[in-house]
C-alpha positions, 0 to 999 in steps of 0.5 A: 442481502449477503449475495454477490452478483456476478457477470462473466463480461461487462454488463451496461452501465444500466444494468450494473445500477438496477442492483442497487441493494446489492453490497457486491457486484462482481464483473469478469473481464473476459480480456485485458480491457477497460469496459465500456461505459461511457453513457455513465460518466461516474463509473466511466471515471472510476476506471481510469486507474484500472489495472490487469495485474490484480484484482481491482476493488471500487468502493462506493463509485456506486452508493453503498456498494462494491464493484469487483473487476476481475481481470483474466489471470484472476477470474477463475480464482475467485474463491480467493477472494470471496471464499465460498460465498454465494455468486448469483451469476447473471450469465453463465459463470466462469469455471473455477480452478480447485483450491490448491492445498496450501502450507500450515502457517499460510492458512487463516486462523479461526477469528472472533467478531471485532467489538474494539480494535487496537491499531497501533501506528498512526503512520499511513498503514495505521490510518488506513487499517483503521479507516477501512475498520470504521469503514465498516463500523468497527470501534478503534482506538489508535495509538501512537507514541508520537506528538503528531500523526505521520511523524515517521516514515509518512512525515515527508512535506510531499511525497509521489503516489505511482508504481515503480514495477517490474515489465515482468509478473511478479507479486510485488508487480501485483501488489503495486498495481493494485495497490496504485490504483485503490490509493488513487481512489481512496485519496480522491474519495477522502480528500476531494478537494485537492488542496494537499495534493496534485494529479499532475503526474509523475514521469518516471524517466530513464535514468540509465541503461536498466531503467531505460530497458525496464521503460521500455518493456513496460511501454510495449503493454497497450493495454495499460496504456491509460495507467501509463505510457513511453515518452520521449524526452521531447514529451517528457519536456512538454509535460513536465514543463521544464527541459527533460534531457531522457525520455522515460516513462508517464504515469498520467494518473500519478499525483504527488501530495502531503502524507500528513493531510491524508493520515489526518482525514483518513483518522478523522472518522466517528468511530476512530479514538486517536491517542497520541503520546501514547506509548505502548509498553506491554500487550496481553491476551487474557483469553477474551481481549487484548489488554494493552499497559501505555503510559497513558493508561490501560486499553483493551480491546477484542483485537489488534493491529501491529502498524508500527513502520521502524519501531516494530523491532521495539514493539510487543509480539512483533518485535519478534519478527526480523525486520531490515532498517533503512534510513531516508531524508528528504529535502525542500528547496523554495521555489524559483520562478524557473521551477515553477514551471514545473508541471508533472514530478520527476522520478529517478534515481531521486525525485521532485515534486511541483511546488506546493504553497512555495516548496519542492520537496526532493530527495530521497537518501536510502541507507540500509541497517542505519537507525539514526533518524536524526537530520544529516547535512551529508544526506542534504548534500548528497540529496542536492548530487542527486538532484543535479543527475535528475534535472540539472537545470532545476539543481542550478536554478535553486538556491540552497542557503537558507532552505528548510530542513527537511525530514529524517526518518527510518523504514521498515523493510523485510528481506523479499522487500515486500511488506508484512501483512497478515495475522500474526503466529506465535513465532516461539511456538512456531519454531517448536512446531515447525522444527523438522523444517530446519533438517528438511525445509520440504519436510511435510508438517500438518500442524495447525499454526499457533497463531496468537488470538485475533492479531494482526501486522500491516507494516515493512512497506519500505519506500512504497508505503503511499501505494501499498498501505492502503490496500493492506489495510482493507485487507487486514480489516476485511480478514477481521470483518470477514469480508471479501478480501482484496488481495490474490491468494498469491499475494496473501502468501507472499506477504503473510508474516509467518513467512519470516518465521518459516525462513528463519527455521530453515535458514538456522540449520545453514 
């Protein structure tokens, strides 16, 4: 049954799961509010990382179904998401707005039935992206020229799930909400037990006059008073187990945990084929499949997915794209009885986290345009600085002769710095095409985008990886799939890889 039931307003919990047969169900949320099902402790448990910026999609918290909380900004667009699909609507439905004419190269292209997928990148975009594929019983064989997974960008010991936004309605604000809260639970569905991760909490505090202001607007949204909340530095000292001097802002559902254990599990799937050191050298469609020349071989495969982080400046057809460089280090100090104590993360202009099996990780470095990924004693150094602003107290209490090194790696960023997401155009065609746009950039052009066949990009997630990979990932696996997508036709658009082409076309003739 390829039906999605919809409501306008939450049903009960008893009548959600009468359609058990059913693999959508769509709830409309009428207001900024978390539904009341508090007879069902499952599904009363999901909402705890709802949010009313985006949409919110809750995979598998009924068996073998989807549930769609749609909130208000969003509820009359829902041919975003779902195209024309049939609804069957349980109530009367909500009036749909009319679907906006939108720019060539923003428009999907026409795409053939997954039979083996190609992910390239086994960082967290690629696991994710492939996860979502296998998900859905898509074939994939993942490649990457590391030893290990999560080697680059995602290799950090401990890194901070939660959402640094803006007060303000942004797409990076959408992107980052809804990418928290489908993080959260895709890391508590995959990796129960919480051996590699803690939901402890993170306290983003104010750290100077912009961040205290930021918090403070922020604070004032009661309704996402359960995502997050203002504190006082006397809370935050509560929470965080340790003397906080500035209050800020708590993120109660906010976790730290180890990169590497979730890429790991997230690959651990029947239907995903990991090949390590292998190099990707050349990428080709020959009209049916893409074959792909590694130095461990040939593959082929009916489409491919670009989850390349740094090295996408290196990587076939996707190199074409310009992407911004920055370097990150992050360090570890052992754990001292005093920072034990420490309960919740701090975050700031730097972060720590909880000790886990005897060692904070801390840092984190951030040098735009600088592609040397080697370790730095200078970055160690000004890691500790910055460690000593964010809790002075836990600074003085470590001793940091003889710490592990920590971890050096580049990211991938775009110049909006948001990520880059979507099929993939023909970016030398499309500066033929779309060539008028660099004498007028309002200049109306109706040609098709010359999309290369049945390939796709989810990478430039910068900093943010651990909260926006995830949702990216469903997102490009849903396009393949030709499911519903998870993302708002706004963020579609922002986030589209073709937007760095078109920018580049206009921006020559300046």
């Amino acid at each position: 049954m390829n039906e999605i039931m919809a409501w306008n307003a939450p049903p009960s919990a008893t009548v959600l799961r009468q359609f058990s047969c059913v693999p959508h169900l769509l709830v409309c949320l009428p207001e900024n509010a978390l539904p009341d099902w508090s007879d069902d402790a499952i599904l009363q448990a999901a909402l705890s990382c709802v949010q009313f910026s985006g949409v919110n999609v809750l995979e598998n918290v009924l068996p073998n179904q989807t549930l769609w909380l749609i909130p208000p900004a969003h509820s009359a667009h829902l041919r975003d998401f779902f195209g024309e699909r049939h609804m069957v609507w349980q109530t009367p439905p909500v009036e749909q707005k009319p679907v906006l004419a939108e720019k060539m190269w923003f428009r999907q292209p026409e795409m053939a039935a997954p039979q083996h997928v190609i992910v390239v990148g086994a960082g967290i975009a690629g696991a994710a992206t492939a996860h979502a594929l296998a998900q859905r019983g898509v074939r994939v064989t993942v490649v990457d020229a590391a030893a290990r997974v999560a080697n680059a960008a995602s290799g950090n010991r401990q890194g901070l799930l939660y959402a640094k936004i803006s007060p303000h309605n942004t797409p990076q604000t959408e992107l980052l909400l809804s990418g928290y809260g489908y993080a959260r639970r895709l890391l508590a569905n995959v990796l129960p037990e919480r051996e590699t991760w803690g939901a402890s909490g993170v306290l983003h505090i104010n750290h100077d006059k912009a961040e205290t202001a930021r918090n403070a607007l922020l604070a004032q949204d009661d309704f996402h008073a359960h995502l997050y909340r203002g504190v006082t530095a006397a809370q935050a000292s509560e929470l965080a187990g340790v003397p906080v001097a500035q209050g800020g802002l708590f993120w109660a559902q906010g976790c730290w945990l180890n990169p590497l254990a979730w890429v790991e599990q997230l690959l651990s799937h029947q239907y995903i084929d990991l090949k390590l050191n292998c190099h990707l050298i050349s990428a080709q469609h020959d009209g049916e499949n893409w074959q792909m020349r590694t130095s461990q071989g040939a593959f082929s495969g009916s489409h491919i997915v670009f989850c390349t982080g740094a090295s996408s400046r290196h990587a076939p057809i996707v190199g074409e794209l310009p992407f911004q460089i920055i370097r990150g280090q992050t360090s570890v100090v052992r754990e001292t009885a005093f920072s034990g104590s420490l309960k919740t993360a701090l975050s700031g202009a730097s972060y720590i986290a909880p000790a886990w099996g005897g060692w904070h990780t801390f840092g984190a470095t951030f040098l735009p345009n600088n592609d040397d990924d080697t370790w730095r004693n200078s970055d160690e150094l000004a890691n500790q600085n910055e460690l000593a602003n964010l809790n002075p107290q836990l600074h003085q209490s470590f001793a940091f002769s003889g710490s592990l090194k920590g971890h050096a790696a580049l990211r991938c960023d775009a110049h909006d710095h948001l990520p880059v997401v979507g099929a993939l155009g023909n970016s030398t065609a499309m500066r033929q095409v779309y060539a008028k746009l660099a004498l007028d950039k309002n200049y109306r052009l109706n040609a098709p985008c010359p999309h290369y066949p049945n390939a796709f990009v989810n990478t430039a997630h910068g900093s943010r990886g651990l909260a926006t990979a995830p949702i990216c990932g469903a997102y490009v696996a849903a396009m393949i799939c030709g499911a519903p997508l998870p993302l708002s036709r706004r963020l579609q658009n922002a986030l589209n890889p073709n937007r760095l082409i078109i920018r580049q076309i206009v921006r020559s003739s300046s």
